[in-house]
Backbone as a ProteinNet text record, in pm:
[ID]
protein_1_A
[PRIMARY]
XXXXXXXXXXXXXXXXXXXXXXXXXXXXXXXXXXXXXXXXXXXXXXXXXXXXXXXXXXXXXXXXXXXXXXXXXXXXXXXXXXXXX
[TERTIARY]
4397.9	4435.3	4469	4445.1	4448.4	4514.6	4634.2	4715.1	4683.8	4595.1	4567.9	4504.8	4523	4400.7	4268.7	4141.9	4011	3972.9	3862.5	3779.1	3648.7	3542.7	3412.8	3337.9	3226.8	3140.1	3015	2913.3	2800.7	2683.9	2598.3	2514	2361.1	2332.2	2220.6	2091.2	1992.2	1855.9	1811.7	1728.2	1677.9	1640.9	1586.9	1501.5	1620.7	1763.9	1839.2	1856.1	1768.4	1772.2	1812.5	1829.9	1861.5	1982.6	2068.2	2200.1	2229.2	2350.7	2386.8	2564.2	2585.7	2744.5	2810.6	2907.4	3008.5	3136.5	3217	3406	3462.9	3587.7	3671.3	3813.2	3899.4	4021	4145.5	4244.2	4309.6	4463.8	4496.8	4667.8	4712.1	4780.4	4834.5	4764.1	4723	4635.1	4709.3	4730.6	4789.9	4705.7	4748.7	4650	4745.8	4686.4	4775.5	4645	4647.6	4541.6	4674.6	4552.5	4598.3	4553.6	4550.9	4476.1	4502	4424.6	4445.1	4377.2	4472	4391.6	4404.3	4573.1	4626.9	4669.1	4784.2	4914.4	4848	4895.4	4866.9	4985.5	4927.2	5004.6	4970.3	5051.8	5039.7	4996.1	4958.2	4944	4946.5	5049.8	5032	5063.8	5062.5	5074.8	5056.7	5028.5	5065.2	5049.7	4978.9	4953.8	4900.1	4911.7	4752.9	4691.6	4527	4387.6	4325.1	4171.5	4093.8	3967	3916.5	3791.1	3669.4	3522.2	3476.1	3327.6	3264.5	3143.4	3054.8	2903.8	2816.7	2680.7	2624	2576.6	2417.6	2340.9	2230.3	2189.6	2181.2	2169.5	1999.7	1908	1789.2	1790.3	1688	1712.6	1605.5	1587.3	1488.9	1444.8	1545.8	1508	1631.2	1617.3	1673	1874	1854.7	2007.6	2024.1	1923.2	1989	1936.2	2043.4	2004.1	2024.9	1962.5	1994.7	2003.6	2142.6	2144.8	2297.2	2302.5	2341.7	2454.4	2580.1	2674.6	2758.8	2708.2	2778.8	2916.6	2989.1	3134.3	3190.5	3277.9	3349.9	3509.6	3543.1	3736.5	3776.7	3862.3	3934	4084.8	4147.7	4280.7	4368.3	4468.2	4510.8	4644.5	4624	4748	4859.5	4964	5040.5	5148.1	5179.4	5271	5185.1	5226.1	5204.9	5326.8	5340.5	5395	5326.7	5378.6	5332.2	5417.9	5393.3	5477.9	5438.4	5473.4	5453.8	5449.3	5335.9	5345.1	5400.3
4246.4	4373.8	4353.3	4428	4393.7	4574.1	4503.7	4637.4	4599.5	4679.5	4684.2	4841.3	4873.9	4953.7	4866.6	4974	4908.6	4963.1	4950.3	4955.7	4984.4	5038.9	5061.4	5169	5090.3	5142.8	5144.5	5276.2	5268.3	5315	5243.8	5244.5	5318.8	5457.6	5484.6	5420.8	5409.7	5389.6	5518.6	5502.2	5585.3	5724	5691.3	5850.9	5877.3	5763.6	5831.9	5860.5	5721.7	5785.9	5629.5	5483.2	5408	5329.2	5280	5215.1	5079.1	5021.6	4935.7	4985.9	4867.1	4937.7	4813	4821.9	4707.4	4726.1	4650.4	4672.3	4546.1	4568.8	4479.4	4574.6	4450.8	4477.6	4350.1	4363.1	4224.5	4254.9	4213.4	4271.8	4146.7	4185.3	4159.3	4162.1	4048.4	4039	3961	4066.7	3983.8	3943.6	3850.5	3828.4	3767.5	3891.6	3847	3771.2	3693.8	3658.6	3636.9	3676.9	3639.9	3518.5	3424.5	3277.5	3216.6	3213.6	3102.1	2937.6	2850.9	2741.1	2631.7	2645.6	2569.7	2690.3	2679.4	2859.7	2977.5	3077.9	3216.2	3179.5	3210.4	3221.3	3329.4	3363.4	3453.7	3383.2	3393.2	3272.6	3442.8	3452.1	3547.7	3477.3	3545.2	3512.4	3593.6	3606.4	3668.4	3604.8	3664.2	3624.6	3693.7	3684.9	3735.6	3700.6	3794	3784.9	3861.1	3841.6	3900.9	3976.7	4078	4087.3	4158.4	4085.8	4141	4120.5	4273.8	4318.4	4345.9	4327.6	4360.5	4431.9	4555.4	4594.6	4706.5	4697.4	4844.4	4899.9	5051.6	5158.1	5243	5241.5	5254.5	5430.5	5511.9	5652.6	5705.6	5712.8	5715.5	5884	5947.4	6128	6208.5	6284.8	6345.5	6373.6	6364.5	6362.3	6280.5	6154.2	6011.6	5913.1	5784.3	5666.8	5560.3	5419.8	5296.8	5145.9	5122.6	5012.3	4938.3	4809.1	4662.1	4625.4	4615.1	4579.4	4459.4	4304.8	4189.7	4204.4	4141.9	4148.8	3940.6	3925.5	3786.8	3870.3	3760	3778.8	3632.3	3610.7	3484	3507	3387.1	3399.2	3279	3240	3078.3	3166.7	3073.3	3083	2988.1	2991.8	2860.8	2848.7	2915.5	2920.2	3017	2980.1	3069.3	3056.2	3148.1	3145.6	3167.9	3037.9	3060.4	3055.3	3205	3216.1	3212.9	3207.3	3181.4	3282	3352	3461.6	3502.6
10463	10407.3	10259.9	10182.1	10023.1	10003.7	9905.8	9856.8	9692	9661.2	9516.2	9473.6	9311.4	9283.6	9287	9318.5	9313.4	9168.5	9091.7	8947.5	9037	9008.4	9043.4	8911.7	8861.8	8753	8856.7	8802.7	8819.8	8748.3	8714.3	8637.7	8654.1	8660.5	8667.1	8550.7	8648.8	8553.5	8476.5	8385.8	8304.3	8397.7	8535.7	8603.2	8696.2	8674	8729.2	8908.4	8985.7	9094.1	9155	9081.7	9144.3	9056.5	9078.3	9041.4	9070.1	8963.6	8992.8	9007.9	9124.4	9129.3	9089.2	9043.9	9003.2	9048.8	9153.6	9141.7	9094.7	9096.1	9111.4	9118.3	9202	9217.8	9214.2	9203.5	9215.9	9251.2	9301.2	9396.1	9494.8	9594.1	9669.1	9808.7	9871.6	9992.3	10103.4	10234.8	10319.8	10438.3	10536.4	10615.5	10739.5	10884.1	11002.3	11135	11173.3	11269.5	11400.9	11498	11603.9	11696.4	11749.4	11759.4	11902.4	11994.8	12085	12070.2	12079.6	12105.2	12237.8	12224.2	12391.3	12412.7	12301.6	12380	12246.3	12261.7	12188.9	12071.9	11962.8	11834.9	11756.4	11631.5	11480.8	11366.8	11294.2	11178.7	11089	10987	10876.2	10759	10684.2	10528.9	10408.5	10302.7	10170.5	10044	9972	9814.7	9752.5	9627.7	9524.5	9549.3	9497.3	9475.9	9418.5	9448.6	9361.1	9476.7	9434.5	9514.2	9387	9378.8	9306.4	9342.4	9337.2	9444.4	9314.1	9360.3	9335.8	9410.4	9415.7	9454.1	9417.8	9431.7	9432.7	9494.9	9428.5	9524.7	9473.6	9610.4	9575.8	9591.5	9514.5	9570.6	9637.5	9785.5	9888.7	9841.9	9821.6	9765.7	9664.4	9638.2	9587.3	9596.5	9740.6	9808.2	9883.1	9865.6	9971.4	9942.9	9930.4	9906.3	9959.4	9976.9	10046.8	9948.1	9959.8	9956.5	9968.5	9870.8	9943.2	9802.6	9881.8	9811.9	9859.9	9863.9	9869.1	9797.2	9833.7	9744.8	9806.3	9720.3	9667.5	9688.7	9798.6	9826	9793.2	9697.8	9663.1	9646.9	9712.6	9723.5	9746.9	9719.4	9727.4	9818	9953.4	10011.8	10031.8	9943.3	9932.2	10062.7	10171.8	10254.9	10381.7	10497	10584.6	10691.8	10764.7	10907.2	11037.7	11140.8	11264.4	11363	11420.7	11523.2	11678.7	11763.7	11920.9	11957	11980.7	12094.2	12198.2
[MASK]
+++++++++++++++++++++++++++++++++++++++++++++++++++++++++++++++++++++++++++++++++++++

């Protein structure tokens, strides 16, 4: 879960019907898993990060389009907690 503002630019082509999208965001990212391996545990944690996507958008018609936005999540987690279910 990431508590940040997001940024997103997009770039039409010249005829205007296909794009490039760009974000980024950078905040506060937490992260709760739930885990079995012998017994059931929590493993959570908390830090900064970053997330920053790249994507294009093709224009199939006039009012609809398809495409593909990969994105990059980076984050250093210096501490976690694990608790016993």
């Amino acid at each position: 879960m990431v508590q940040a503002p997001a940024f997103s630019k997009r770039s039409l082509n010249a005829k205007k019907r296909n794009a490039w999208i760009t974000g980024f965001s950078i905040g506060y990212m937490k992260q709760a898993k739930d885990k079995v391996i012998v017994d059931q545990y929590k493993l959570t944690g908390g830090t900064f990060g970053m997330i920053i996507d790249l994507g294009y958008n093709i224009g199939l018609s006039e009012n609809l389009s398809m495409g593909f936005q990969p994105g990059f999540i980076s984050w250093f987690l210096t501490q976690d907690d694990v608790n016993k279910a």
